[in-house]
C-alpha positions in Angstrom: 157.1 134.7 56.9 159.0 136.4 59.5 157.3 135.6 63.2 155.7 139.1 63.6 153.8 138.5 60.9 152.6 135.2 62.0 151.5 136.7 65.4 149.4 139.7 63.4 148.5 136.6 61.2 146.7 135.2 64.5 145.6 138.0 66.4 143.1 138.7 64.5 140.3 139.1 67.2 138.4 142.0 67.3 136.3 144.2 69.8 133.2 145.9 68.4 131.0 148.5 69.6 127.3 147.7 68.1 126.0 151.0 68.9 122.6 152.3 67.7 124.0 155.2 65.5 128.0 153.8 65.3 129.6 151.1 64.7 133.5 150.9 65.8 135.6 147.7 65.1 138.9 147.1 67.1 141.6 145.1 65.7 143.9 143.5 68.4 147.4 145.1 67.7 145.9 147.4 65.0 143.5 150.0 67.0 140.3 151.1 65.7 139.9 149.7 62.0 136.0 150.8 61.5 134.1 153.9 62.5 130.5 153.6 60.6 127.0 155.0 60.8 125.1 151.7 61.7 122.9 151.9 58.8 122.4 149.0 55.9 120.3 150.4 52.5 118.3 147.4 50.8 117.1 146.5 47.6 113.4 145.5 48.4 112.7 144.0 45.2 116.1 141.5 45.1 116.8 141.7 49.2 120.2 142.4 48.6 122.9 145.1 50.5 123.3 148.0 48.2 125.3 150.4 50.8 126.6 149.7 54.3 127.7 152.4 56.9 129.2 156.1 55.5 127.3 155.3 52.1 124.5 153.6 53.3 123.8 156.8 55.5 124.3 159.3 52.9 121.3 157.4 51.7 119.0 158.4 54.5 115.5 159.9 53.3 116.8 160.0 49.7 116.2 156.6 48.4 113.7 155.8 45.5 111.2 153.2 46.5 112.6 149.9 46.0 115.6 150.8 48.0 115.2 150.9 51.9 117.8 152.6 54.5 117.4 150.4 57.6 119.3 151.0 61.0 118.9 147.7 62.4 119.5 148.3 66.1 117.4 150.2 68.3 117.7 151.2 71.4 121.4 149.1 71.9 119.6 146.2 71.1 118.7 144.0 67.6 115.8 145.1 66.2 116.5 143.2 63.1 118.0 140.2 63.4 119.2 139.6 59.3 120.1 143.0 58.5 122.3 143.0 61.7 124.0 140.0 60.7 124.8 141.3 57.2 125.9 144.3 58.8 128.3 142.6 61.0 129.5 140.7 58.3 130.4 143.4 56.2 132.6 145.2 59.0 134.2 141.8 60.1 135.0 142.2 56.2 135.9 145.1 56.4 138.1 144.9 59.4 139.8 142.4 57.4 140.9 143.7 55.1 138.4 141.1 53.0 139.8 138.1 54.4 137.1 135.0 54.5 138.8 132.8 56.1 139.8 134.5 59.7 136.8 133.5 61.9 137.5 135.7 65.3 137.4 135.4 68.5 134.7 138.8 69.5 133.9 141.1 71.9 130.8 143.2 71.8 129.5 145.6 74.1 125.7 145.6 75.0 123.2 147.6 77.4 123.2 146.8 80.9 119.7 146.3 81.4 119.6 143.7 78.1 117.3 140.6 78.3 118.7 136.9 77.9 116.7 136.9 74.2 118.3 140.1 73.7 122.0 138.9 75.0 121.1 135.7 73.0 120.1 137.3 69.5 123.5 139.7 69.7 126.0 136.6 70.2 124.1 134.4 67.2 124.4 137.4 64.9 127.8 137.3 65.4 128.2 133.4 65.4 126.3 133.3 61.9 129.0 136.4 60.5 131.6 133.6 60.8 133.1 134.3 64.9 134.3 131.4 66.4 133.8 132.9 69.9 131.6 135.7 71.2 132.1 137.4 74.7 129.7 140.0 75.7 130.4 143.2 77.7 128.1 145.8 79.2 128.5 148.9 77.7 129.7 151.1 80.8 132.3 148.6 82.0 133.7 149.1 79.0 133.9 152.6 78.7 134.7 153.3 82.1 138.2 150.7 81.2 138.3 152.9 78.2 138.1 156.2 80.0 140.7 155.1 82.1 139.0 154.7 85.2 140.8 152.0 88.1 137.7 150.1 87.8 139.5 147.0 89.7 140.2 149.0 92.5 137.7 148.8 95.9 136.7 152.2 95.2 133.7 153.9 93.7 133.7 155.3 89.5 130.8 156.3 88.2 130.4 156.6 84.8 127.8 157.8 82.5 127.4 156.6 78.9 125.6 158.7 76.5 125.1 156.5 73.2 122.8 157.0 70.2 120.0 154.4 71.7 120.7 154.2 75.1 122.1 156.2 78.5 123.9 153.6 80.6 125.0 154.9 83.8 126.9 152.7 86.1 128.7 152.6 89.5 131.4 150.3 89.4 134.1 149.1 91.9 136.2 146.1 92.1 135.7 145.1 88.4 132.0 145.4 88.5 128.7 147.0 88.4 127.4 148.0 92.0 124.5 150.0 90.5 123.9 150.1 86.7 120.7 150.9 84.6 119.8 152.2 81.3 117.7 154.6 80.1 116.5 154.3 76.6 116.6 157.8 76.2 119.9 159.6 73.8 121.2 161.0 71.2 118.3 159.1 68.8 115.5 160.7 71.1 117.2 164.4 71.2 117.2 164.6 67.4 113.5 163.3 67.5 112.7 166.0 69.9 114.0 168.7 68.1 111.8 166.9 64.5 108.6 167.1 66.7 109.6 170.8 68.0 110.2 172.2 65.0 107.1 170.9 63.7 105.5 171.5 66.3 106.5 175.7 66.8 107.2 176.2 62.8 105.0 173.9 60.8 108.2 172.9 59.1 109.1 169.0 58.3 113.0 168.3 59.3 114.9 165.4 57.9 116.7 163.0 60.8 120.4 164.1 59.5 119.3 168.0 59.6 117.9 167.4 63.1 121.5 165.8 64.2 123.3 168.4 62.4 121.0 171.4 64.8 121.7 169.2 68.0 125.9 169.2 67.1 125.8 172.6 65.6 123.8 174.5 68.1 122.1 172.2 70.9 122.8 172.7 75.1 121.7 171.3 78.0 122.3 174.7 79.8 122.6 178.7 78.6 125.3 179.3 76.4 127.8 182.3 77.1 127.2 183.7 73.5 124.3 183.0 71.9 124.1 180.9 68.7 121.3 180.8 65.4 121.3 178.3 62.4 119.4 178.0 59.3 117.3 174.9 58.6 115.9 173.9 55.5 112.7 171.7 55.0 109.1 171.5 54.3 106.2 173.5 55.2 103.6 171.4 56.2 100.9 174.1 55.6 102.1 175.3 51.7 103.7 171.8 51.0 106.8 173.7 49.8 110.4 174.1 50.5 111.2 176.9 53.0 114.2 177.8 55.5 113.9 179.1 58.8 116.8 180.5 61.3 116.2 178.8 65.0 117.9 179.6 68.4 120.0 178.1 70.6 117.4 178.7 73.5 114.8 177.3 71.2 116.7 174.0 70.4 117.3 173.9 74.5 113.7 173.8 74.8 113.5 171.2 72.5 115.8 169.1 74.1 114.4 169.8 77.7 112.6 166.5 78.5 115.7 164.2 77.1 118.3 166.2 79.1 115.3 166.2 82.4 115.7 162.2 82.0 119.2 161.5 82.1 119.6 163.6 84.6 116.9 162.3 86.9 118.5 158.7 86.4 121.8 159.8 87.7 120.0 161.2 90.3 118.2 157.7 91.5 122.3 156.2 90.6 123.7 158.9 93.2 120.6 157.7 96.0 121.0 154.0 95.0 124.9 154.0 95.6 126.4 152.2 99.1 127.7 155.3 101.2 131.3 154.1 101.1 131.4 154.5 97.4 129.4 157.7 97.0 132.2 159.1 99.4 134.8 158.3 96.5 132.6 159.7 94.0 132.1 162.9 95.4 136.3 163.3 95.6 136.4 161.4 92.2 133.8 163.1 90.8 131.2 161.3 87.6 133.2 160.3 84.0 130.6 161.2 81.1 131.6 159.4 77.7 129.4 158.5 74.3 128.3 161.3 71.5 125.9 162.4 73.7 128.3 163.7 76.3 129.9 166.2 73.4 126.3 168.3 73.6 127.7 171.3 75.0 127.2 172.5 78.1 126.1 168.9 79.1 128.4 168.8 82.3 127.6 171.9 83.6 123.9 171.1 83.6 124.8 167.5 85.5 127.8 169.5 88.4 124.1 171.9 88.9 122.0 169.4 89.7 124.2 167.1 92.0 126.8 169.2 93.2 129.5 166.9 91.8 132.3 167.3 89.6 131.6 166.2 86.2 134.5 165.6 83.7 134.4 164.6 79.9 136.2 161.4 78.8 139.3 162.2 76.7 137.7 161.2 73.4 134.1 160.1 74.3 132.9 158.9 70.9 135.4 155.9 71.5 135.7 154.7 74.8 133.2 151.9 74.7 135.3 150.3 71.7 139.2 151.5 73.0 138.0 150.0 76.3 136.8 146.5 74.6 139.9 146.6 72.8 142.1 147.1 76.1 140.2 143.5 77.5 141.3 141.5 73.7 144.8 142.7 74.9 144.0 141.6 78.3 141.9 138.2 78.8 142.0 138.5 82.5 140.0 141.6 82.9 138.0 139.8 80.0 137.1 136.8 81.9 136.2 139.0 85.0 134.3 141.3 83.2 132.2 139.7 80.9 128.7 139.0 80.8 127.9 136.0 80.0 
């Protein structure tokens, strides 16, 4: 064994983003090893994992009755504690490569406005799938270190997170949060907006994957330059039968009206919250959006409108939360500073 191969042999700590709709695993010296749909199906009648992650989410709303699809976090928090751990184990697994007996050192991110039970039932999840050490790091610190943002210089980034469960938006300077909060309002809520508008206008029941698929395909948090129709398939809740409609863009704006209203009111209360010196960098810097939620077009615009500032998209949103946990394995400095313990 030549001693490269002992080092990977050792480094095997890993980084993981426990989102409420993804799960992304990074392997120290490897990258991203896992990108999953944080969904585990269940056999009722033996309690055992049938499907974790891609399959386990093809799943959704088409199981027979003794199998359940559960997504076990909600809201960037545990909702249920077993099905989180088995879920964790299988991506430890996974990330791996099926070894048993690596027990890692982890990082996982979590909301910033997380209770000490919540904070508590994240790191014992983790302990029981077999780590032998469990740092926790709020969600925006670590996408702002993945975005690239000089969060350890005296200066002011902010940085808004859009996730599947929760919106954490954070001013940070000196390697920590002046301001942070989080909004339980995302990507989970828009697509339950759009279910409840559809039914709402159209008497039509919509699945939760054909609501996401409308809020990638044709959803905006401001007018659209060209305008833009889908077809959507689903039940009518007056015949009982199958029956396709074509919607809008402006209609699936509408729909998302109240979500969009939220986040942007919170960054609004960040901006009055925030010392002057640091709102003075922001307004040269400008505000860093990252998370699935900040790929809904026309997102930024809708923000620069309100506050007058420039807005910019992180370089790959979906996974700055997990490339910046994986930038602290690599660095246990910034770790120590940064971590919440």
């Amino acid at each position: 064994m030549n001693l490269r191969s002992i080092f990977s042999y050792f480094s095997n700590d890993l980084a993981i983003d426990l989102g409420t709709a993804n799960t992304l695993v990074y392997a120290r010296s490897r990258g991203i090893v896992v990108n999953e749909p944080s969904i585990v199906a269940i056999n009722k009648i033996t309690n055992k994992v049938e499907a974790v992650g891609h399959e386990a989410k093809e799943m959704l709303g088409r199981t027979p009755g003794n199998i359940v699809a559960i997504k076990p976090m909600k809201d960037g928090v545990i909702a249920d504690f077993d099905v989180t751990e088995e879920m964790l184990k299988y991506f430890i697994k996974k990330a791996h490569n099926r070894n048993h007996l690596l027990s890692p050192r982890i990082i996982i991110c979590i909301p910033s406005e997380i209770t000490q039970v919540e904070k508590r039932a994240v790191r014992e999840s983790a302990l029981r799938a077999k780590a032998s050490e469990v740092f926790l790091v709020e969600e925006a610190m670590a996408a702002a270190v993945g975005a690239g943002l000089p969060i350890t210089e005296p200066s002011g980034n902010m940085l808004i997170d859009i996730g599947g469960g929760t919106t954490d938006i954070a001013v940070i300077s000196l390697s920590g949060p002046v301001y942070s909060r989080t909004v339980r309002v995302a990507g989970n809520e828009m697509d339950e907006s759009i279910i409840q508008y559809i039914k709402r206008k159209h008497n039509l029941l919509i699945g939760e994957r054909s609501a996401e698929q409308v809020k990638i395909k044709i959803g905006s948090a401001a007018p659209l330059e060209e305008r833009m129709t889908m077809d959507i398939k689903g039940r009518d809740l007056i015949e009982g039968i199958p029956k396709t409609i074509t919607l809008t863009d402006e209609e699936v704006r509408e729909a998302l009206s109240d979500a969009i209203l939220t986040i942007v009111n919170a960054v609004r209360v960040a901006l009055e919250r925030t010392p002057p010196e640091l709102s003075a960098d922001i307004m040269d810097k400008g505000i860093v959006i990252t998370g699935g939620g900040a790929l809904l077009k026309n997102l930024d615009l809708r923000i620069k409108s309100e506050t007058g500032l420039p807005v910019f998209l992180a370089e790959d949103p979906l996974s700055s939360v997990v490339m910046g946990t994986g930038k602290m394995l690599e660095d246990i400095d910034l770790l120590r500073r940064i971590s919440a313990q």
